[in-house]
N, C-alpha and C positions, 0 to 999 in steps of 0.2 A: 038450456041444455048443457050435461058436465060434458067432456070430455074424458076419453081414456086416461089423458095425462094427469086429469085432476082426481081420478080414483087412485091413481096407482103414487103415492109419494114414495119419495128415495128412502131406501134404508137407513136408520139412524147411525149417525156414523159417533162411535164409541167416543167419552173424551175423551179416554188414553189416548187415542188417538189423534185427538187433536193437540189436547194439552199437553201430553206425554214429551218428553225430552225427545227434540229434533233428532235423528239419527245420523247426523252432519249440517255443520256451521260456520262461519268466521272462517273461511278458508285462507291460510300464506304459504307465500311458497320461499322457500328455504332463498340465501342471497344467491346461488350458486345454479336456481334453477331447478333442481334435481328430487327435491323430497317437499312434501306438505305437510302442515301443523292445520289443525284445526279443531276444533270440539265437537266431543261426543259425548254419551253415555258411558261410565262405569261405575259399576255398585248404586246405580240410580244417581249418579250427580255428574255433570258436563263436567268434563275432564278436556285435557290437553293431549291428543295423537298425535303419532308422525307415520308420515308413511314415505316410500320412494311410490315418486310418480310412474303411473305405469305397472306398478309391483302390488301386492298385496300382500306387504309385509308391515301392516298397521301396527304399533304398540303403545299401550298407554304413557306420558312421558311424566305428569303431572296432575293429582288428583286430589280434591279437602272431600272425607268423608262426611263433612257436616254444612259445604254451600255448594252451588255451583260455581264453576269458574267463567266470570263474564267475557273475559279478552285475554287475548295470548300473541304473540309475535315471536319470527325468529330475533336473536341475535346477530349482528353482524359478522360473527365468524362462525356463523352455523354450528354450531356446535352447542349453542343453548338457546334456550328456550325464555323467556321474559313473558308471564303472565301478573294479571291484577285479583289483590283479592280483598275482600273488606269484612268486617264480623256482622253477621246475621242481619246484615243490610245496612249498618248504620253509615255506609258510602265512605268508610274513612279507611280509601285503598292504599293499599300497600305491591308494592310494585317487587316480583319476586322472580328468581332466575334460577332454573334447572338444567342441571347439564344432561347430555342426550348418552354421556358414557357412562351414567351414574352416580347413585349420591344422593344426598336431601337436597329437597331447596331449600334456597338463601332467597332472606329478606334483606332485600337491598334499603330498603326507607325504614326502618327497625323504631321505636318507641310509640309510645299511645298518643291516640289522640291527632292522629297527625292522616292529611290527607295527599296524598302522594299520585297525578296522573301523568302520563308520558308527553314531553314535550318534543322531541325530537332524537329518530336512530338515523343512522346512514350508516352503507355499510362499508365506505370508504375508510370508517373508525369502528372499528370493530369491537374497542373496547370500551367504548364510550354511549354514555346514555344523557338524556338533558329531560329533566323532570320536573313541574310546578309540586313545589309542597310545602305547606303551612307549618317549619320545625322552628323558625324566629319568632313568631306569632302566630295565633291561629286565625287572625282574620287577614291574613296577606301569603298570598303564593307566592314564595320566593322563586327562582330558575337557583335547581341543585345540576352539579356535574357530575356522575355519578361513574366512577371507576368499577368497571365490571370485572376486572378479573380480580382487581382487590376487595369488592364488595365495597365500596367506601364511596358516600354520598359527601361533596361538599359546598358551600354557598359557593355561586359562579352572580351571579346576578339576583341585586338585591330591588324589591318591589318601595316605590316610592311613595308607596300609599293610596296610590289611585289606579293603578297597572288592571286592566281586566284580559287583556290577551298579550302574548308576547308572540314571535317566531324570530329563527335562525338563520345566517344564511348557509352557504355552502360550503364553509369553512367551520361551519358547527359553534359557530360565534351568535349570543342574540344580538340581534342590531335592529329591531325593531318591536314596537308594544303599543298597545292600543289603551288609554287611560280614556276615563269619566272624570271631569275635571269639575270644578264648579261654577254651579247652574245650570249644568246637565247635560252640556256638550261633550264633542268625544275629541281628541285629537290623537292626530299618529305620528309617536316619536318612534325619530331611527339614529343612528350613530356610525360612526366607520367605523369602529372595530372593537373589542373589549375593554380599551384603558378610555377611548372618547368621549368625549360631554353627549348627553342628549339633545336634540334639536327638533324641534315641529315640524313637520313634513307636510301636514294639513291639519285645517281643524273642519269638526264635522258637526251639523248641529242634532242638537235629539232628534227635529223631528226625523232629521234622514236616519237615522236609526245606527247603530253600532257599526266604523266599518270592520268587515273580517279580512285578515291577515291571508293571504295564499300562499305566497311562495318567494323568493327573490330570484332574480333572471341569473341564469347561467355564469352570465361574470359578475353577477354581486354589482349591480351596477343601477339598476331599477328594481323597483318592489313591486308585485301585483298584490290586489286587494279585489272584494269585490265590496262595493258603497250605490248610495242612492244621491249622493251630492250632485244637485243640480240635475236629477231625473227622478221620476217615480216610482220605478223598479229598481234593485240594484241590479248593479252591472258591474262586468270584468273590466278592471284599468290597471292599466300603467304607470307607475310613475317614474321619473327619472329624477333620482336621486342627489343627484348635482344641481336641478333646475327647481325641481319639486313641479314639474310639466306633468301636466295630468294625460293620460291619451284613453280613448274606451276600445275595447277588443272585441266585449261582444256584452250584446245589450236584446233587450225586448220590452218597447212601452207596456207593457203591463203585468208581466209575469219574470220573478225574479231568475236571476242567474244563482243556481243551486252548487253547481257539481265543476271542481278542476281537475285535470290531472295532468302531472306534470311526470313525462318522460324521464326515468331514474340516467336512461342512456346519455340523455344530452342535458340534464339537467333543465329544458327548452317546456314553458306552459305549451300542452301540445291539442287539448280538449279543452270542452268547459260543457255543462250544459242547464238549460234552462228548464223547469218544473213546470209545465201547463196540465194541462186535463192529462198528461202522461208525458214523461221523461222525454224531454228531446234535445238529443248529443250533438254541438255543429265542431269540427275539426278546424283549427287552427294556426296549422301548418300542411302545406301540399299532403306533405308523405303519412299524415298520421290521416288524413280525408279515408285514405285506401282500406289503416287499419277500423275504423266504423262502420265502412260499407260491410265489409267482411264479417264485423262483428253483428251487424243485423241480421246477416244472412242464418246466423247460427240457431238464431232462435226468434220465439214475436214476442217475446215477455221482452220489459222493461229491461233493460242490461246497467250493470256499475261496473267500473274497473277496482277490484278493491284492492289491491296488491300488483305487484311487479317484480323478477327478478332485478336484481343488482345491477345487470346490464341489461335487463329490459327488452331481454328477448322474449320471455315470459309473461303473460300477464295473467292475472286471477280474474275471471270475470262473472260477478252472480245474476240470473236472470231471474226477474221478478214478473208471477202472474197474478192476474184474480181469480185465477180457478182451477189451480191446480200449485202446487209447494214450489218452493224455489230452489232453483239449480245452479250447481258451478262447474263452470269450465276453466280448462287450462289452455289458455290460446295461443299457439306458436305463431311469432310473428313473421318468422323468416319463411315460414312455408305458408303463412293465412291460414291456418288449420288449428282449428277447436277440437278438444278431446274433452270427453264426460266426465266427472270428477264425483257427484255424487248428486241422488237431489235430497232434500233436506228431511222430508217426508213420506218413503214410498208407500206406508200404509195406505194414504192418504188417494194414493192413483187408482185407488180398485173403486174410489166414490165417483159422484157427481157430482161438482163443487157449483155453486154458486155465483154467474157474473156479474161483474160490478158493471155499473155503467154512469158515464159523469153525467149530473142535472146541474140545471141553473135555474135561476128564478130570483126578484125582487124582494127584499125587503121591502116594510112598510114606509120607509122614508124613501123609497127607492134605490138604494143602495143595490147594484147585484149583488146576489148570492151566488155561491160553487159547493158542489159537494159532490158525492156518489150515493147511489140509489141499487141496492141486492136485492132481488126478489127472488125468494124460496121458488128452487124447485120441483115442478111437481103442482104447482096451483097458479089457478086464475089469477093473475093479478089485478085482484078487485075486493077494495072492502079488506083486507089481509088487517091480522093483526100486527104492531108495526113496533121496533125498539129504534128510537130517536138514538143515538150514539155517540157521544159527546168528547172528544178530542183532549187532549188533557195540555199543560204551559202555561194559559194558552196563547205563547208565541211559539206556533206549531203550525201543522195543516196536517191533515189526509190527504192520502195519496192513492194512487190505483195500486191496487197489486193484493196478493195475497194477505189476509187477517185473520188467526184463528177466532178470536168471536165474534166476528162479521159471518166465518162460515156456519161455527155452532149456533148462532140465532137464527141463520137460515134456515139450516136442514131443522131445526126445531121446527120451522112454519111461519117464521117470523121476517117480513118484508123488513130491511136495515138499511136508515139512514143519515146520512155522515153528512154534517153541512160545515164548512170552512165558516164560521161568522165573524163577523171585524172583528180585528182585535188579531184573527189567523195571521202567519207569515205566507210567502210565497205569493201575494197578489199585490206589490208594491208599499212603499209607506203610509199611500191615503188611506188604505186599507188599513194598513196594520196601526194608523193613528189611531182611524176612527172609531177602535175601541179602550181609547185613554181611560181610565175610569169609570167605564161604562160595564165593570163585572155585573153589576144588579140590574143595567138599563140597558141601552142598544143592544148589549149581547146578547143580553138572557132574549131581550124578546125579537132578534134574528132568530132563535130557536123555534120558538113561538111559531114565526113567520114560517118555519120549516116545515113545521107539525100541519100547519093550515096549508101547506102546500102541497105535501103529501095526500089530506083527506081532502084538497078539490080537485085535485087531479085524480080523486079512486081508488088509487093506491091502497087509503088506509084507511079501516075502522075507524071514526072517530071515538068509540067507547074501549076501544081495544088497544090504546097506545104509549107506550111506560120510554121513560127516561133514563140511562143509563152512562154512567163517564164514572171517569179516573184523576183523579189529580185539580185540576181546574174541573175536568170533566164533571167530577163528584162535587164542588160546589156551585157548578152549574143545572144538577140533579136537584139539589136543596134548593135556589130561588129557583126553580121552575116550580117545586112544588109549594112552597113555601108562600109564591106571588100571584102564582096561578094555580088555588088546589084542586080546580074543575078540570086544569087542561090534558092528566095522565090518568091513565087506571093506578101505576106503582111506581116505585123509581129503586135502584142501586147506584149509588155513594160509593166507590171507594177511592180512600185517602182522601177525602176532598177536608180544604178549608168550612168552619163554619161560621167565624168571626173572626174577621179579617184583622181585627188589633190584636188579636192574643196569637193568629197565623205571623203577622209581621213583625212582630215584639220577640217572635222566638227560632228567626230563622237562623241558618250553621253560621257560625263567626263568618268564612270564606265566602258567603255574600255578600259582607258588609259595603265591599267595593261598588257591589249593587244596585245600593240603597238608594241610590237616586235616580235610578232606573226605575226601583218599586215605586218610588213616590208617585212620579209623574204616570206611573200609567196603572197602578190600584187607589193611588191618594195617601193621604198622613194626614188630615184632620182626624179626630179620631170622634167626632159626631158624623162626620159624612162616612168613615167608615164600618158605622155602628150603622150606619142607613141602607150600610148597602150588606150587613151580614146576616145571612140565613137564619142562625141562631136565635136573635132576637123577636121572628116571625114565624118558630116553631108551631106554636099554637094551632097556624095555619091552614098546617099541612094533617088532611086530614086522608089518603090513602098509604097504603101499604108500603112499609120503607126497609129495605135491606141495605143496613151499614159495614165495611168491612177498611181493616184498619190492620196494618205491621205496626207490631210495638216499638220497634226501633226506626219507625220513620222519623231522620232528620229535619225533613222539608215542612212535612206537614204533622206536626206532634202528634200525639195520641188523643192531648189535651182536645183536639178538635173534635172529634167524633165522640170520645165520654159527653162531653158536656152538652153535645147538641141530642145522645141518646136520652139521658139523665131528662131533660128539657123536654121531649117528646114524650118519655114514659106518663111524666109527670102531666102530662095532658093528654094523656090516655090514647096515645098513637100510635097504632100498632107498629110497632119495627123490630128488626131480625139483629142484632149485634155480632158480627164476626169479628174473632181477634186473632191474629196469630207472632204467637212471640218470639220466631226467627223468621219475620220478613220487617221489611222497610217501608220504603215508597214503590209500593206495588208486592207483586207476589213473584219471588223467583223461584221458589219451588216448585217442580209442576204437581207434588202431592197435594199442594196447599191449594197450587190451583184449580186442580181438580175436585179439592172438598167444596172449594167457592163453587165452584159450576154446578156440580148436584145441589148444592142448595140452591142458588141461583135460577137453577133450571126447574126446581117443585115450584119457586117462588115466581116466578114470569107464567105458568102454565097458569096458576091459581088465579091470576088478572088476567090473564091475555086468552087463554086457553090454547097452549101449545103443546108440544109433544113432550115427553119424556122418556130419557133411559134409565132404566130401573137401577135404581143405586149400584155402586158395587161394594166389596169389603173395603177397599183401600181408600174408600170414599169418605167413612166417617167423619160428620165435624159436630157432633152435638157437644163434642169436650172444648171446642173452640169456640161457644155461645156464649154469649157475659149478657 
């Protein structure tokens, strides 16, 4: 017997609407408290706003008629604006400062070829910016010091060859870095001050994984990091600097320590928090306990602190849901009072969105698994047709919270599931070991194990169920079909690798530092990585394939997806080629991504049989087809 609920399904909610440029993002608040910078919409491309809090006197500050603008921050003397921007995705940003009384921007990192990301503001130096960027060589980030009122970048700290992360202390000095040395360990040198020798602070071995850099303590006296030396999960510590005494702050056997924030006021780590089935913040100083409770109170979505006034009376906080866009508030700390600021998508509140809800379940070696499981609104959850959803790095994980194509495949009629498999971050090292080399084996077939978990729990059609990812995601789209061509109705590819020596032969110089990172956890034989490349087992793959590629993808060439097209055609496999020659690794367009989803969306309906929105004009991509 149906029910009322399974006649009636939700209204199709428009892409625009989905994909459409957030109408509020990236929220900062000015040093001073008083006015916010954040992106929006203008002329169809995310732009840099300001507004005074409280006011509605929004005005554009910063705009490229021809990309979007991905990051933006104040300046430390409020008065300009520092955003990043790169050419038609090829990631080789440029770090650019607009004043708010008028004027062009100024490109602070000026020549080609050169990649330029912010390493440190503080707004105790207002004229000062500390930047990683590759103008010595292109496979080593130097630290530049970058003179903001005179526009003038110059070497402050030179990379020794092996440097993968640096941080500063509070004196705006780098005094400590995180190198990959050789045979694949990591260790953390720190220094007393600018003119000092470097010295080992710890060494860390791969398998603990990379540690990350957080913060230095208020008198420059100990370093915080968070590491998995000598635990399974990483965890917040301490180190004292003088002793090289390790101490942990805050830890959880088995789900890693994600999130810091460290109070601009007292300079004092005052949060941290750890990633499980959903974000959870523990306070680390009495008096910051008070501001958490408070902040829970505001909202039941996920909460970040993504910003702070200068003196840290202010904070920027965004809340994150599964079923409804994300919001930001302005939180006064001196009264505990949150005020509204914007939410990212109000189109989006007139629908009925989709809830996530976390599963778990065993791998075939018994490994647990973790993921999120969305079932379409509006239907039985029985038998549903089902898109497998595939994470992209993949040293990554899914999260709870809102995803626009997690919602568009719902409201399509499409049951969506998101499975963490080894190899994911966020569930300790054993985890993130256990997918050493294992792109073509354990991983792919965790996937596998998802798919069969989905259709014996009900969930899912077993003839009705297509493969989908991005990045890793997309060549973990190709060996599923590739190794299993029984186990999907169809699959979409985008950016994925499809022969992992012509992917790792041609990565950006500024991984080089990497390289032995890629080794140990894709391989360097180059027969065992011809064993594990999709490419080679084209032939294979014999359902419907939709391939979709930015010509200026650095990461993953173009090279990848011609030749794995070329290789399919030529055994007669039916597949869709999309190209678009102003994106990169991935689509930041939302035009671009809106042409992907109508086609995307004929092309899932045709396997899976889901819903459709009737094209629109803006939608075109038959001139995008190769």
């Amino acid at each position: 017997m149906t029910t009322s609920l399974e006649l009636c399904p939700p209204p199709l909610i428009p892409r625009e609407t989905l994909f459409g440029n957030p109408e509020g993002d990236s929220a900062r608040v000015s040093p001073d408290g008083a006015r916010l910078a954040y992106l929006a919409p203008h002329d169809g491309k995310q732009s840099v706003w300001v507004r005074t809090i409280g006011a509605r006197d929004d005005r554009v500050v910063a705009h490229d008629p021809v990309r979007p603008l991905p990051w933006a921050t104040w300046q430390g003397d409020g008065r300009h604006i520092l955003y990043l921007q790169d050419r038609a995705g090829d990631e080789n940003y440029h770090l650019y400062q607009v004043d708010l009384e008028g004027g062009a921007p100024r490109d602070l990192t000026p020549g080609e070829h050169l990649r330029a990301l912010p390493l440190a503001l503080d707004a105790r130096f207002p004229q000062e910016a500390l930047v990683t960027l590759n103008a010595r060589t292109p496979r080593l980030l130097d630290v530049h010091r970058v003179n903001l009122a005179a526009g003038l970048a110059e070497l402050d700290t030179e990379n020794s060859g092996d440097v993968i992360a640096w941080l500063v202390d509070n004196a705006l000095v780098v005094r400590a870095a995180v190198a990959q040395v050789a045979g694949g360990s990591y260790v953390i040198r720190v220094r007393d001050g600018a003119s000092a020798p470097w010295r080992v602070l710890d060494e860390v071995a791969f398998a603990d994984g990379a540690p990350r850099l957080v913060a230095f303590s208020s008198d420059d006296r100990a370093l915080f990091a968070i590491s998995a030396k000598d635990a399974n999960a990483n965890r917040l510590v301490r180190y004292d600097l003088a002793t090289a005494e390790r101490v942990v702050v805050l830890e959880d056997p088995e789900y890693d320590v994600e999130r810091v924030f460290v109070d601009p006021a007292t300079h004092d780590v005052v949060a941290a928090a750890v990633c499980k089935e959903r974000l959870v913040w523990a306070a680390l100083t009495a008096s910051f306990a008070e501001e958490l409770d408070a902040l829970r109170v505001v909202d039941d979505g996920d909460f970040s602190i993504e910003d702070a006034s200068a003196d840290g009376a202010t904070l920027i906080v965004r809340y994150r849901h599964d079923a409804r866009p994300e919001e930001f508030y302005a939180y006064d700390r001196a009264r505990h009072r949150a005020s509204f600021l914007f939410c990212s998508r109000p189109p989006l509140l007139a629908y009925e969105l989709a809830p996530m809800r976390p599963v778990a379940f065993p791998a075939r070696d018994g490994l647990p698994l973790r993921g999120y499981l969305t079932l379409p609104v509006g239907a039985a959850p029985r038998r549903l047709p089902m898109v497998l959803y595939v994470h992209g790095g993949p040293w990554y994980r899914d999260r709870w919270g809102y995803e626009p194509i997690v919602q568009w495949l719902a409201n399509r009629g499409y049951a969506v599931l998101q499975v963490n498999f080894r190899g994911s971050t966020g569930y300790g090292k054993a985890f993130l070991n256990a997918g050493n080399r294992e792109w073509a084996g354990a991983m792919r077939t965790d996937l596998l194990d998802a798919r069969d978990w989905a259709v014996a729990e009900g969930y899912a059609d077993p003839a009705r169920i297509a493969i989908f990812g991005g990045s890793y995601g997309g060549y973990a789209v190709l060996t599923a079909l590739a190794w299993t061509p029984d186990a999907f109705a169809c699959g979409v590819d985008i950016v994925g690798p499809s022969d992992l020596r012509t992917f790792l032969a041609a990565i950006p110089a500024y991984w080089e530092p990497m390289r032995q990172l890629l080794t140990e956890r894709v391989g360097d034989d180059p027969e065992f990585l011809k064993s594990q490349s999709p490419l080679f087992r084209a032939p294979s793959i014999r359902v419907p394939l939709l391939v979709v590629h930015g010509a200026n993808d650095p990461r993953v060439k173009q090279q990848e997806s011609d030749q794995l097209v070329e290789a399919l055609r030529g055994s007669g496999v039916p597949v869709q080629y999309l190209v678009f020659d102003n994106e990169g690794h991935g689509l930041a367009h939302p035009a671009n991504l809106k042409r992907f989803a109508a086609l995307a969306e004929a092309f899932l309906a045709a396997a899976l049989g889901g819903r459709i929105e009737p094209p629109q004009p803006d939608e075109a991509f038959a001139s995008f087809l190769c």
